[in-house]
N, C-alpha and C positions, 0 to 999 in steps of 0.2 A: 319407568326407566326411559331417557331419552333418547336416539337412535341420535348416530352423527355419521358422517358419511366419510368414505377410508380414502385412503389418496389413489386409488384404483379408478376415481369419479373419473369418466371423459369431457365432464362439462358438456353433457346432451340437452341440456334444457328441460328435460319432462319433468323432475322432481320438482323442481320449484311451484309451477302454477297449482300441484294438486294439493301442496298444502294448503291447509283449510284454517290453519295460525298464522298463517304467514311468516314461518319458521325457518324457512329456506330460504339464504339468498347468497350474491355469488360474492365467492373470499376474494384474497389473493392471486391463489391459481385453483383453488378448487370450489366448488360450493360447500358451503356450512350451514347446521344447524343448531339455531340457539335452545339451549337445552331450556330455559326458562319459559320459551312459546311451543316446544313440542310437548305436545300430550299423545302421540302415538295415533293419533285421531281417535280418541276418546271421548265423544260425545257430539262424532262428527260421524266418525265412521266404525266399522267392525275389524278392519285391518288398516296399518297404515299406510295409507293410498306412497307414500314414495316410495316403501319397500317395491311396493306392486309393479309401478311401471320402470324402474330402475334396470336398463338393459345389461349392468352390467354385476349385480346385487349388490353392489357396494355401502351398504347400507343397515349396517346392524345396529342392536343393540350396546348402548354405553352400559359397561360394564360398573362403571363408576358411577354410575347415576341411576340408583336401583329405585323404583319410585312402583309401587303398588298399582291395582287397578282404582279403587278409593283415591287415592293419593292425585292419580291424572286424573280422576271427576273433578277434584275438589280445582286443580288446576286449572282445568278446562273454564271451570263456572270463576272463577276468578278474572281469565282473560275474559271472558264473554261479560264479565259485568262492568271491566273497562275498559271497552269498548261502547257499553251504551253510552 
């Protein structure tokens, strides 16, 4: 399932750098994240580092984007393999 961030964001900057897909970046007026490069940090990390530092928790799960733990490996190892 991919996390996107709710209009509550302050634009604090922290979420962006600790994505580890490079998943984060700033929209409009809020930051976004592209559901195709989030894998939740799956095969990066054990939670998802934006959740974490997110001062304001604005940052759940897409409800609409239900995607398995399998599902974000298989993902995960897809961006990593186009990237080498």
């Amino acid at each position: 399932m991919a996390l996107y961030i709710t209009d509550e964001c302050i634009n604090c900057d922290v979420c962006e750098p600790e994505c580890p897909n490079d998943a984060i970046s700033e929209g409009e007026e809020i930051y976004v994240i592209d559901p195709q490069l989030c894998t939740e940090c799956v095969g990066h990390y054990d939670e998802p580092q934006c959740q974490q530092v997110c001062p304001v928790d604005c940052i759940p799960h897409d409800p609409s984007r239900v995607e398995s733990k399998v599902q974000l490996q298989d993902k995960y190892e897809r961006i990593m393999a186009a990237q080498a």
